[in-house]
C-alpha positions in Angstrom: 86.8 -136.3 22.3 83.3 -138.1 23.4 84.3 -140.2 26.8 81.9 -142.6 28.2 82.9 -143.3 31.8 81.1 -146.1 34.3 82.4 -147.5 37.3 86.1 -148.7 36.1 85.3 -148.8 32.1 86.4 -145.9 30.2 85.8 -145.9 26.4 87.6 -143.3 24.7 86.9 -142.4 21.3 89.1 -139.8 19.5 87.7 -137.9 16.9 89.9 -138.7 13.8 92.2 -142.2 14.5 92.1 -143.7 18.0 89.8 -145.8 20.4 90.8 -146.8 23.7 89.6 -148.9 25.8 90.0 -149.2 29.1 89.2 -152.4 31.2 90.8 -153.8 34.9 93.6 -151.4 34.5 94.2 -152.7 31.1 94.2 -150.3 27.8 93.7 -151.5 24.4 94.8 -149.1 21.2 93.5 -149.4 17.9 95.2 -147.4 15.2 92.6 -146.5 12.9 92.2 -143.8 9.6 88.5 -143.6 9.6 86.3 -142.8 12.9 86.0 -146.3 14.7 81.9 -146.8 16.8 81.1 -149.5 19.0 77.4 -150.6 19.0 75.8 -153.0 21.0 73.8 -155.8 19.5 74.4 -159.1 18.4 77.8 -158.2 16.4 79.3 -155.8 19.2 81.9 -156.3 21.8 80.9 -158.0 24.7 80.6 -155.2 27.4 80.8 -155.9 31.3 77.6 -155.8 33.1 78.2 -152.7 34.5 78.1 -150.9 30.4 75.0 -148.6 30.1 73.3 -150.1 27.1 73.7 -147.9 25.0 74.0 -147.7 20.8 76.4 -146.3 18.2 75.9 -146.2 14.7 79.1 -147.1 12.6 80.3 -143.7 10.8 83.0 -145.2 8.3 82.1 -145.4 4.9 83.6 -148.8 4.5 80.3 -150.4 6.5 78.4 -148.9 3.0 80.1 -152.2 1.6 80.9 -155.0 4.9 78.8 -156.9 7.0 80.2 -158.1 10.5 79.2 -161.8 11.0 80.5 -164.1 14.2 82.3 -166.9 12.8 83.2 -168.6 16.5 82.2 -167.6 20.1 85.5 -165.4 20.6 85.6 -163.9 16.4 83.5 -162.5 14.4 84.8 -161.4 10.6 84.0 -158.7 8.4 82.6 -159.7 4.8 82.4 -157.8 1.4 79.0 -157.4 -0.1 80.1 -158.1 -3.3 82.7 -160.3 -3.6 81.7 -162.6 -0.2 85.6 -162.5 0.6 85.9 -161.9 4.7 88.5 -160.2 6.6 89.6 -160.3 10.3 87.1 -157.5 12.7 87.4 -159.4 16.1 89.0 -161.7 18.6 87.9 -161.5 22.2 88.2 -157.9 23.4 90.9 -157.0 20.4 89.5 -155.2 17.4 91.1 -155.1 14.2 89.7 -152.1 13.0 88.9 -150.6 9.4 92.1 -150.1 7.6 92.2 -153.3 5.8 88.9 -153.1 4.9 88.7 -149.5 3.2 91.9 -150.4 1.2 89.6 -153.3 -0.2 87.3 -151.3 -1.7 89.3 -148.1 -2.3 92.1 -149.3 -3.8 90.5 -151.7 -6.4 90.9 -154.7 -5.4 87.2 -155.9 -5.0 87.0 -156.9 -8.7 82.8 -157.6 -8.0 82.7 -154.1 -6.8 84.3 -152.7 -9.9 82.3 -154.5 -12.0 79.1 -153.7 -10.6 80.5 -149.9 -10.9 79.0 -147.2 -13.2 81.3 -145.8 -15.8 81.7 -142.6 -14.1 82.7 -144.2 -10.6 86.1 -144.9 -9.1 86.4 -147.1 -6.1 85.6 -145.5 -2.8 82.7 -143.6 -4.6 79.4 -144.3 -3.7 78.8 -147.6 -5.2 75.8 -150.8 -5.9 74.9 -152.3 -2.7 74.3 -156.1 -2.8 70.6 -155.6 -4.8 72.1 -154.0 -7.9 71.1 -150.4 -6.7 72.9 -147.6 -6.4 73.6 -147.2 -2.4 73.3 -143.6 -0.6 76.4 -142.2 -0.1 77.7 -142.4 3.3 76.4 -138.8 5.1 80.0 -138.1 6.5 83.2 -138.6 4.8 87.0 -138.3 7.0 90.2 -137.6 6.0 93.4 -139.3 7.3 96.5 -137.5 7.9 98.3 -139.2 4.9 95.7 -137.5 2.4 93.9 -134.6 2.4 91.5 -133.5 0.2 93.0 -131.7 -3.2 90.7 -128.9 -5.0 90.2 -129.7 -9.1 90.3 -127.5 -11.4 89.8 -129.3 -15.2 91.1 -125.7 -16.6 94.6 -126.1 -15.1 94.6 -129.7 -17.0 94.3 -128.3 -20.2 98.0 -126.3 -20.5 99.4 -129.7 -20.0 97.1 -131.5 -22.3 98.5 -129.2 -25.1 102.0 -129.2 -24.0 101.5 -133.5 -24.1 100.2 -132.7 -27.2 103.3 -130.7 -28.4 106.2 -132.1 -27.2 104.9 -135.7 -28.3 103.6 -134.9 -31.9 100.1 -136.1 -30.8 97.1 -135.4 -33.3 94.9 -133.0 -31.9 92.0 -135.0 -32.7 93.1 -137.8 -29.9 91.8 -135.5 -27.5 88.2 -136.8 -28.6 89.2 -140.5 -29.3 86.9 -142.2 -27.3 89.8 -145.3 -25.9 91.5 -141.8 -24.7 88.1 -140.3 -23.1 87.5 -143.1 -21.6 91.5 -143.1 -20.0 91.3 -140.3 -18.7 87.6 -140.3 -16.9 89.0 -143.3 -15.2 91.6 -141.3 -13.8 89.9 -138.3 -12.9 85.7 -138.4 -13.3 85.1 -134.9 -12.6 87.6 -133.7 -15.9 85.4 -131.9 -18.3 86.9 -133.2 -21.6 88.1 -131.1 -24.6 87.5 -130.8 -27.6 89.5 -130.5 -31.1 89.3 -126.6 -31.5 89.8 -126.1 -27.7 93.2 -127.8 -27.7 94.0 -126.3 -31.1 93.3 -122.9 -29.6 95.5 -124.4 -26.4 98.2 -125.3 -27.8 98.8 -122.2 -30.2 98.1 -120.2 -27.1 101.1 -122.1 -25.2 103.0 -121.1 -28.7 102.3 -117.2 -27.6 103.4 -117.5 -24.4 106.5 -119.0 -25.3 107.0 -116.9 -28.2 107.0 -113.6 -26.4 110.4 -115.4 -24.2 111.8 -115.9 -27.5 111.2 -112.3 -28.4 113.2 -110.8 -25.4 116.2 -113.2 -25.6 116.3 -112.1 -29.2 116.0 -108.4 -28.4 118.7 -108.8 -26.0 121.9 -111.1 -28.3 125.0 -108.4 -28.8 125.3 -109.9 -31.7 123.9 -110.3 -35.4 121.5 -113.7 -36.7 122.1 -116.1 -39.7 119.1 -117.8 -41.1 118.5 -121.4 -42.7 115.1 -122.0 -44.7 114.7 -125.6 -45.1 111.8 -126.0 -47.6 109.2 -128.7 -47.3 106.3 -129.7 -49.4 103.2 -131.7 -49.2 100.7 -134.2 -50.3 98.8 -131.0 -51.4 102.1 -129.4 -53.7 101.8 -126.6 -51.2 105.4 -125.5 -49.5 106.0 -125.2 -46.5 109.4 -122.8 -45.2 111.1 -123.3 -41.8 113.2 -120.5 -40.8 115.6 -121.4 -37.8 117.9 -118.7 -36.9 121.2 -119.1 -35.3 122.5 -116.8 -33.1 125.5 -116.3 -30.3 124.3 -115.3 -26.9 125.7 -113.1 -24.0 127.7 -115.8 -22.5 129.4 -116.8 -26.3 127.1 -120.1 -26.9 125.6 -121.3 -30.3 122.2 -120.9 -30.2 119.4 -121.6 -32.3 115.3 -121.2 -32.8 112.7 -122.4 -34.7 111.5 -119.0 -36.0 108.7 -119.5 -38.4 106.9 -121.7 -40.5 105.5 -120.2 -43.7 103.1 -122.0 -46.1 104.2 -120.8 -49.4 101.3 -121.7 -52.3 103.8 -121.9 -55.0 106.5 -122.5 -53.3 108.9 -122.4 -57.2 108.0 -119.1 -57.6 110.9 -116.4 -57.6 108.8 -114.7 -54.5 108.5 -118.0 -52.6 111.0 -117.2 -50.6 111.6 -113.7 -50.4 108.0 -113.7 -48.8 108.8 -116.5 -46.9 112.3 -113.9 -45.2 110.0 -110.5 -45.6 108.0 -112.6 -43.1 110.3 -113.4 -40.4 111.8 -110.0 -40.4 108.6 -108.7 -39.8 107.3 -110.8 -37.0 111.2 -110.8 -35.5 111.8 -107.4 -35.6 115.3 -108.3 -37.4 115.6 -105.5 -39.8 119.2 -104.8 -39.6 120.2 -107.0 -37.5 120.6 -110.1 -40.4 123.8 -111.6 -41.5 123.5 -114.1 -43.7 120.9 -116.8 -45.2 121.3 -120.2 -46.0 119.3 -122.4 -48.0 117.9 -125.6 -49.9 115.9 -125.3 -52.6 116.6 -124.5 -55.9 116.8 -120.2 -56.6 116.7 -118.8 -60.0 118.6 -115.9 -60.9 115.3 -114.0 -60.3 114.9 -115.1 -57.3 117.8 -114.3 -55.8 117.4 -110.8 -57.1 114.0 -110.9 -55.3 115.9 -111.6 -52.2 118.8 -108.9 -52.4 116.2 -106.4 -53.2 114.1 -107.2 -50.1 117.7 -107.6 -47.9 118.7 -104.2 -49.5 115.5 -102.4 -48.2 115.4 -103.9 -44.7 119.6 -104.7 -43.6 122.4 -103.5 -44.2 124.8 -105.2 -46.7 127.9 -106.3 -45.2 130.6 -106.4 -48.0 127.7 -105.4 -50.5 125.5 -108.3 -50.1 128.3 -111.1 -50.9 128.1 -113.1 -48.0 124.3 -113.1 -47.5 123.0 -116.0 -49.3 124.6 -119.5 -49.8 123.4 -122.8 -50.6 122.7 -125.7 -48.2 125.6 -127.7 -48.3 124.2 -131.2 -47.1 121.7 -130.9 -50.3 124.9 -130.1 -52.7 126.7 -133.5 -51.3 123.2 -134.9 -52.2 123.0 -133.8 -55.3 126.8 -134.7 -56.0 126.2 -138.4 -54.9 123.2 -138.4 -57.3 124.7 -137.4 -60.2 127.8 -140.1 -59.4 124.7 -142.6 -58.6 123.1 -141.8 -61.5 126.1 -142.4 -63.7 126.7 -146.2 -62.3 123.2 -147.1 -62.6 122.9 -149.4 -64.6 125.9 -151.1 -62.3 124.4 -150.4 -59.3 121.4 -152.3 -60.4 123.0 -155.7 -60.3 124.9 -155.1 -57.4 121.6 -154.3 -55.4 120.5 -157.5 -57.8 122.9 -159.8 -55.9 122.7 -158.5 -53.0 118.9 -159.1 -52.8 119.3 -162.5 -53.9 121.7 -163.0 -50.9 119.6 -161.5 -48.5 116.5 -162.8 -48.9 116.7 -166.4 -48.6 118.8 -168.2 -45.7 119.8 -170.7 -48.1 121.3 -168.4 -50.4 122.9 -166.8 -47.2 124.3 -169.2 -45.7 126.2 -170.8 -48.9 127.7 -167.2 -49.6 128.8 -167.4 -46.0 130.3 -170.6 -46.7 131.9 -169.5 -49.8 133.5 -166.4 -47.8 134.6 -169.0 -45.5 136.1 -171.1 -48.1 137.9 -168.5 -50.1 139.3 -166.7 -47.0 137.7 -163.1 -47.8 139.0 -161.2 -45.1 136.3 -158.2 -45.6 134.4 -158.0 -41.7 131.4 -156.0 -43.3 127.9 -157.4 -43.9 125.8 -157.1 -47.0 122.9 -155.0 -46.5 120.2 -153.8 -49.0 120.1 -149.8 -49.7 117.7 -147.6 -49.3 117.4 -145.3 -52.3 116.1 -142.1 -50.0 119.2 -142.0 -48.7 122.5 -142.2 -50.8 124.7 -142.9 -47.9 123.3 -146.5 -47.3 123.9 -147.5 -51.5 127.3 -146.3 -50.8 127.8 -148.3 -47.5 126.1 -151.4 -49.9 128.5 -151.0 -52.7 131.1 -150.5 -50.5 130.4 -154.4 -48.5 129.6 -155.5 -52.0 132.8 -154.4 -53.6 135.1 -156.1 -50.8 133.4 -159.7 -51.4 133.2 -159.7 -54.9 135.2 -162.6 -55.1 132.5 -164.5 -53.2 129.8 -162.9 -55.9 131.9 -164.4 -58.9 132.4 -168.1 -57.3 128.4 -168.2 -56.6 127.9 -167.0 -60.2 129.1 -170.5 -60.8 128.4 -172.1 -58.6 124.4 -171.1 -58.6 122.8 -171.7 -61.6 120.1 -169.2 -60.4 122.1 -166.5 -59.5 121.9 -164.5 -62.4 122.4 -161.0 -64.0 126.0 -161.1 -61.3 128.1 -158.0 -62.2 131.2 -158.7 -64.5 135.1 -158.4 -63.2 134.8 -154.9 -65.2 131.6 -153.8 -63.6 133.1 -154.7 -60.2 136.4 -152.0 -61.2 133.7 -150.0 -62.2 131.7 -149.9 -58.8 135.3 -149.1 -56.9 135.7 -145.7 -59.2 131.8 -145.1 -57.9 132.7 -145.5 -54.1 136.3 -143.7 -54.8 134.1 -140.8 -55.8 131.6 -141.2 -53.2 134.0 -141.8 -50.4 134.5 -137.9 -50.3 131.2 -136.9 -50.5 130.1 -139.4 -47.4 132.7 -138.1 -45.5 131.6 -134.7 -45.5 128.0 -135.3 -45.3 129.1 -137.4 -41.8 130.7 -134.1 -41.3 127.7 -132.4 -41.2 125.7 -135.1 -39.5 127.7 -135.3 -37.1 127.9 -131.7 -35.7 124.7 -130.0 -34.5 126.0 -126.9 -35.6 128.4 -127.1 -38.2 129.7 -123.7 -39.9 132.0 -122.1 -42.9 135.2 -122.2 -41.2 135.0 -126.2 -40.5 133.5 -127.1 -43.4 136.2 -125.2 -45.7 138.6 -128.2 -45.3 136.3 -130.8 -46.2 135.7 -128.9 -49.5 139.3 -128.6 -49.8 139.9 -133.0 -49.8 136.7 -133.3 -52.4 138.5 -130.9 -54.7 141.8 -132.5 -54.4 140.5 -135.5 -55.5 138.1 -134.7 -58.3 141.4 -133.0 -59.7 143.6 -135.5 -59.1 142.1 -138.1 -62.0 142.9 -136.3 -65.1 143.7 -139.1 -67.3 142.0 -142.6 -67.7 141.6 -145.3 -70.7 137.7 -145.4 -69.5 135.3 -143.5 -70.8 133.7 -144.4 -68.1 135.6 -142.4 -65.5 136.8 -139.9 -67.6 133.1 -138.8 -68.2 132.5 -139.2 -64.3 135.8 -136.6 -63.4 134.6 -134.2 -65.9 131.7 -134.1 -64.5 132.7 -133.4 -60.7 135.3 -131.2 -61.7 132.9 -128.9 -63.3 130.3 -129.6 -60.2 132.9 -128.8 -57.5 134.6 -125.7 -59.4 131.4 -124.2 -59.4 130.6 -124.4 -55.6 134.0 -123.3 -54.8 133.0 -120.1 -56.8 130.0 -119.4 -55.2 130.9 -120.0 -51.6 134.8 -120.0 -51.0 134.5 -116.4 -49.5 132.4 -117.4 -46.9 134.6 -120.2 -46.4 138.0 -118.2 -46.5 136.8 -115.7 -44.1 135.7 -118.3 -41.6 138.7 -119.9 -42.2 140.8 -117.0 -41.7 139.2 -116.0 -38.0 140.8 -119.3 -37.0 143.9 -118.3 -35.0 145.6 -121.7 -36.1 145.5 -120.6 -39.5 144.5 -116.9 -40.2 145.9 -116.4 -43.9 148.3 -118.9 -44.0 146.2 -121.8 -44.8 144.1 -119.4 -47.4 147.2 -118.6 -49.1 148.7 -123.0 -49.5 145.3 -123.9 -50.4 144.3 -121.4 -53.1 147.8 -122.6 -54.9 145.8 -125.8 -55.3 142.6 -124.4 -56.2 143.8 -121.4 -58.9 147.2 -122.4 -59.7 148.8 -119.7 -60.9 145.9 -117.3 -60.7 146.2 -118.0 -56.4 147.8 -114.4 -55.7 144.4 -113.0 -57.3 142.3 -114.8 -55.4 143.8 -114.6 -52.2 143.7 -110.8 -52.4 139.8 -111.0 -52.9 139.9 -112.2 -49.8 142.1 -109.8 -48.4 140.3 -107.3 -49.5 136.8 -108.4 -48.4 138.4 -109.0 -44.8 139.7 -105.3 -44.2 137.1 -103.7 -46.0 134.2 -106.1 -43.4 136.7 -104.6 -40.7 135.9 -101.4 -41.6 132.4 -101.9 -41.4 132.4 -103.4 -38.0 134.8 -100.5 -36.4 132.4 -98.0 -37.4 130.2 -99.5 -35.0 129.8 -98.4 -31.6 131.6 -100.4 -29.1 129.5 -102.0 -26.0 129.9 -100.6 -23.2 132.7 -102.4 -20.7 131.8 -103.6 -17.1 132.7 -100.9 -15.3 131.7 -98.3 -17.6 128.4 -100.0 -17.4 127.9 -100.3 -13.9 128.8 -96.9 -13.5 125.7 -95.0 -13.8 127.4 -91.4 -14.1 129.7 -92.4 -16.9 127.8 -89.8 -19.5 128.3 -86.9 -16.8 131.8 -87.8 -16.1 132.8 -88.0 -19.0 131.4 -84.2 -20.1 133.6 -83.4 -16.8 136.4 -84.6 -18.6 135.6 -82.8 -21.7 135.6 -79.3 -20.2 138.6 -79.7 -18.2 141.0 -80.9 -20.6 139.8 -78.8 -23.6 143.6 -77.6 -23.5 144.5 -81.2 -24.7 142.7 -80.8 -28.0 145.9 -80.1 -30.0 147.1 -83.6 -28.4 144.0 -85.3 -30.1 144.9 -83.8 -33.5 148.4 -85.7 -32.2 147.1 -89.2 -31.6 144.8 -88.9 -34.5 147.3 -88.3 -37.0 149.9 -90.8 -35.6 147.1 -93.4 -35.6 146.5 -93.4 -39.2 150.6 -95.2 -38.9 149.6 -97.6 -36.2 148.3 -101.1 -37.0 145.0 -102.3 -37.0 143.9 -105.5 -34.6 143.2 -107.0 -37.8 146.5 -106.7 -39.3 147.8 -107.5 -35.8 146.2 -110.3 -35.3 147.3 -111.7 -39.1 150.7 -111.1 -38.1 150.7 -113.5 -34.8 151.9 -116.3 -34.9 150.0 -119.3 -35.3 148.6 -121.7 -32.8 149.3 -125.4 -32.7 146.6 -127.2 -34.1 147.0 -130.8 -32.7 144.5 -130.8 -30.7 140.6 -129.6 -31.6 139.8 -126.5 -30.0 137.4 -124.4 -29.2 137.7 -121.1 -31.9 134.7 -119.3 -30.2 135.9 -119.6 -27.2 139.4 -118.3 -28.1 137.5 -115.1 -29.3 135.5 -114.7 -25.7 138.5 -115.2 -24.2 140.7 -112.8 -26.2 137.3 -110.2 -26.7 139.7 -107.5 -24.5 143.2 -107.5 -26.9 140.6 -107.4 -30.1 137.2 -105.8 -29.4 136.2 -105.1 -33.0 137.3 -108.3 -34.3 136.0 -110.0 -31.6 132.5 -109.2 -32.8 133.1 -109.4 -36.5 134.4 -113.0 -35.4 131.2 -114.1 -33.2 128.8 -112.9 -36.0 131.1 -114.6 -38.9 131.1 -117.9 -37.3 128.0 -118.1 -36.9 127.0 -118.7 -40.2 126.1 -121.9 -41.4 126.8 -124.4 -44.3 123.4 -126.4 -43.9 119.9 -126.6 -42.8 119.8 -130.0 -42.8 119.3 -131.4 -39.3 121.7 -134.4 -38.9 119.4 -137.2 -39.7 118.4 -135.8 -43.1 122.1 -135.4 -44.0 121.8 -137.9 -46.8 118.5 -137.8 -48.1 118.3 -137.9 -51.7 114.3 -136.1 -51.4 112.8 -133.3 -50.2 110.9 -133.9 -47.0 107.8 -133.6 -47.0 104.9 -132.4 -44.3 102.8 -135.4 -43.3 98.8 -135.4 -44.3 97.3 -135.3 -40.7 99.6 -131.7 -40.4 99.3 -130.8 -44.0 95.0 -131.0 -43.0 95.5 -128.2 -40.1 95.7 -124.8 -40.5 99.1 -123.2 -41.6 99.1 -120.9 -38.2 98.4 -124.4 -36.2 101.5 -126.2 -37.9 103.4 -122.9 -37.1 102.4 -122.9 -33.4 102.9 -126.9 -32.9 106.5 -126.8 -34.9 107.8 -123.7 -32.9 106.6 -124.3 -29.5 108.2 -127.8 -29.7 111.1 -126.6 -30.3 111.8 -124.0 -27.9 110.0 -126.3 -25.2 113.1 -128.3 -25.2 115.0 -125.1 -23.8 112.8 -124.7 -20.7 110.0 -122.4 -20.3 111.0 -119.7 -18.4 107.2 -118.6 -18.0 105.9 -122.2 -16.8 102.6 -123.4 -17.8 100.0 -121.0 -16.8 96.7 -121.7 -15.5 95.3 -118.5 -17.3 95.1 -119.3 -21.1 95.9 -116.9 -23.9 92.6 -116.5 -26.1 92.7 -117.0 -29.4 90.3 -115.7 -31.6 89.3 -117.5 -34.8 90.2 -120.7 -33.8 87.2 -121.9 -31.8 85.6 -122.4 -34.7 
């Protein structure tokens, strides 16, 4: 504190907010952020006689860009070099102080002073003075107690660059747009910008970090993984193979990763992907710890030789391999609807005809909704046109079409150019499409509607599409005779190649167990049932088998016990006497019951109400510890790699050009990380980065 005292007159100036005056017994505060100076000339305060005549030079920064100029003989007013606009500084004795006036020019509201700004300056920088010249900067700078001044560091911006450029699907080449440059130096001049390679390196750097979290939650699951590989392909015909794997952890929860994507040159080949798994088990350390794969693209014969082969060398074959692969279910409901689509095509080419011609003119729009109106059509749904990616919506459009085909017959006369209307046969015609199609959307909504759908639910959705492809085996139309034969023959033959993954999963259900395997096979085999239901049988207690030979997990208090090996030698020598008792208990074992045929023999739950099957199993882990873990690994498997908005699409999907252009190990990294983002890092973002070698360049 500086303190000028004469006679009665005190002035007071603190060092960092307040001035006081003092004058006949009379103090004067003015709050202040910046250091406030009074200096006697023509602009000062007028002092009593008695003042020593003495200057001050003004120490704010803000007098780098005001003027004080008297406006009257008791105020005098502060005005902005560039924009002229004046502000209050003085009446009588009272000072307004500086406040007002830094916010001017610091917080951007002097437009002129913006303007007149360099490209590389922010308000409250030094600036251009009233000549067009760049002004000194101010030799002392203050900080209030509202904001201090924060270090910068540009490398602790550039994890979060390529974590924006992750999570957001960003091309890495935005990072040198210059509308984006430009953003950013106006937020923060002293960034040093990056370049393309040095957020390519970033963000596959990010993937590293995040993959080694991955790694250890993996190492630590009790229980076994099921993979999907959902193939892509590109502008370039190269293949591109994502491998999520699905997985229950400690506490019982689905889970599921991103694992890998792997760019497969030829991605038809038998080896496609057999490379493609080889891979993963590699990099995941999974040998002997897979279950089952599921899939989407078309496998040979050969190839799926490729890929017992390779399982056979690197797992273990549960049940010899038989429930190891299976197709994607969501692309088999695709393919059904095509082939029921493809049959009705020349049909469903003047239904979409009509429909178009309604559509796309309010005239023709609003005299079909007058027709509806006139004839009474009680159908609430609205025409729409389909889009022939994705079967589901030509089903919703013959569907709406079918109900108001009244309507389409009276504007067929009505309009003398509507033409090309469907006939009163093609109209029966389109209803045998949707009845066939009707079972197929269903279980495609199914799967779309689930994020993690598996065997045991699907099984009964199978079960309704077989029923009713059976059901028609007579009609006068050649037509629909053609079209039953054809599903029948379609839905027989994925019954045989997945209704032991589907029985099993079905069994582990307590509100079913075999009974529901042993009704439904009576509809699937007729008399041939009994045979089939004992394949299942048999597969069941022989995969028990398996999974009691396994060592049991240690139970909490054997774990927390930390002596439980020496203990238990104790034991051994004490009661070596008892061994005639274990030859006992061993021989009248063989007699007792398994858990699994215990379990079999329970009754069954009651079903009205969804439950939680899982959960029953965590819950009931105690009474059945080997069928408990045969359960958690069984229901884990999955009927589709299709996430649920590709459900219904008719195509492949395929990679876009701007990521098809990077390199396959950058895709990998910007796929992966994304995805296991949305879990949480449990690492945070680092300020260290992980270096990358090869990709600088």
């Amino acid at each position: 504190m500086a303190a000028l005292e004469e006679s009665n007159h005190l002035i007071i100036t603190p060092e960092y907010q307040m001035t006081i005056l003092e004058e006949n017994n009379q103090l004067i505060t003015i709050p202040e952020f910046q250091m406030e100076t009074l200096e006697e000339n023509n602009h000062s305060m007028p002092a009593p006689e008695t003042q020593p005549n003495k200057r001050r030079k003004r120490k704010s920064m803000v007098w780098e860009h005001f003027t004080i100029e008297a406006v009257s003989a008791e105020s005098r007013r502060a005005f902005c070099k560039q924009c002229k606009q004046s502000f209050a500084y003085s009446t009588g004795s009272k000072v307004a102080g500086t406040s007002h006036l830094k916010r001017h020019i610091a917080k951007g509201t002097c437009l002129a002073l913006l303007r007149n700004q360099g490209n590389h300056q922010t308000p409250g920088t030094p600036g251009m003075n009233g000549n067009g010249s760049v002004s000194d900067p101010p030799r002392h700078h203050y900080r209030s107690h509202s904001s201090a001044y924060i270090s910068f560091d540009s490398d602790c911006c550039r994890p979060e660059i390529a974590r924006m450029m992750i999570v957001h699907d960003y091309p890495l080449h935005m990072v040198e747009h210059s509308g984006f440059v430009t953003f950013l130096k106006s937020l923060e001049p002293r960034l040093d910008m990056v370049s393309f390679n040095i957020v390519q390196g970033d963000c596959v750097s990010s993937y590293l970090r995040e993959k080694q979290n991955v790694m250890k939650f993996i190492e630590g699951l009790p229980g076994r993984v099921c993979l999907t590989l959902d193939v892509w392909t590109s502008s370039q015909s190269l293949g591109y193979v994502f491998i999520t794997g699905h997985f229950i952890d400690g506490y019982w929860k689905p889970q599921r990763r991103i694992l890998n994507v792997v760019m497969e040159p030829n991605p038809d080949s038998d080896a496609a992907l057999s490379h493609a798994v080889a891979t993963c088990l590699s990099d995941w350390s999974l040998e002997g710890k897979l279950f089952s794969i599921t899939f989407n693209h078309p496998v040979g014969e050969p190839g799926l030789q490729n890929l017992r082969s390779l399982l056979s060398v690197k797992n273990p074959l549960v049940i010899n391999g038989q429930l190891i692969l299976g197709n994607c279910s969501a692309r088999t409901l695709s393919n059904f609807a095509k082939d029921v689509l493809w049959a009705g095509r020349e049909i469903i080419k003047k239904v979409r005809y009509s429909v178009k011609y309604v559509k796309t003119s309010e005239f023709h729009e609003q005299k079909f909704l007058e027709l509806k109106q006139q004839l009474q059509v009680p159908s609430e749904k609205d025409l729409s046109l389909d889009n022939q990616a994705q079967w589901n919506t030509t089903y919703q459009m013959l569907v709406a079409a079918s109900e108001l085909k009244e309507v389409f017959s009276c504007l067929d006369t009505s309009d003398p150019n509507y033409k090309e209307a469907p006939s009163m046969e093609d109209w029966k015609r389109v209803d045998i499409i949707c009845t066939y199609l009707k079972p197929l959307f269903d279980a495609a909504n199914f799967l779309a509607s689930r994020t993690n759908p598996n065997q045991k639910t699907f099984f009964h959705e199978v079960w309704k599409m077989h029923e009713l492809y059976h059901s028609i085996t007579s009609h006068g139309d050649p037509f629909v005779i053609s079209l039953a034969e054809i599903m029948q023959e379609k839905i027989d033959k994925y019954l045989k190649e997945c209704i032991l993954a589907l029985a099993i999963a079905v069994v582990l259900d307590p509100r079913f167990r075999m009974k529901l395997i042993e009704f439904s096979f009576v509809k699937f085999y007729g008399k041939e049932a009994s045979k089939y239901v004992k394949i299942v049988d048999d597969a069941l207690h022989e995969l028990f088998l398996e999974y009691a030979a396994l060592p049991l997990p240690l139970t909490p208090a054997h774990a927390e016990d930390g002596n439980f090996e020496n203990s238990m030698k104790a034991e051994e020598i004490s009661y070596n006497e008892l061994t005639d008792f274990d030859a006992y208990v061993e021989t009248t074992s063989q007699n007792m019951k398994s858990e699994l045929e215990q379990y079999l023999e329970e009754s069954l739950l009651p079903r009205f109400q969804e439950m939680d099957v899982l959960r029953w199993w965590e819950e009931n882990r105690l009474q059945y510890p080997v069928l408990s873990k045969m359960a958690r690994d069984i229901l884990t498997m999955q009927v589709s790699t299709a996430d649920p908005g590709s459900v219904f699409d008719t195509e492949i999907k395929e990679l876009d050009e701007y990521r098809s252009s990077l390199r396959p190990e950058t895709v990998e990294a910007l796929v992966c990380a994304k995805d296991w983002l949305q879990y949480g890092s449990a690492s945070g973002v680092s300020n260290a980065l992980v270096k990358v070698e090869g990709l600088r360049s």
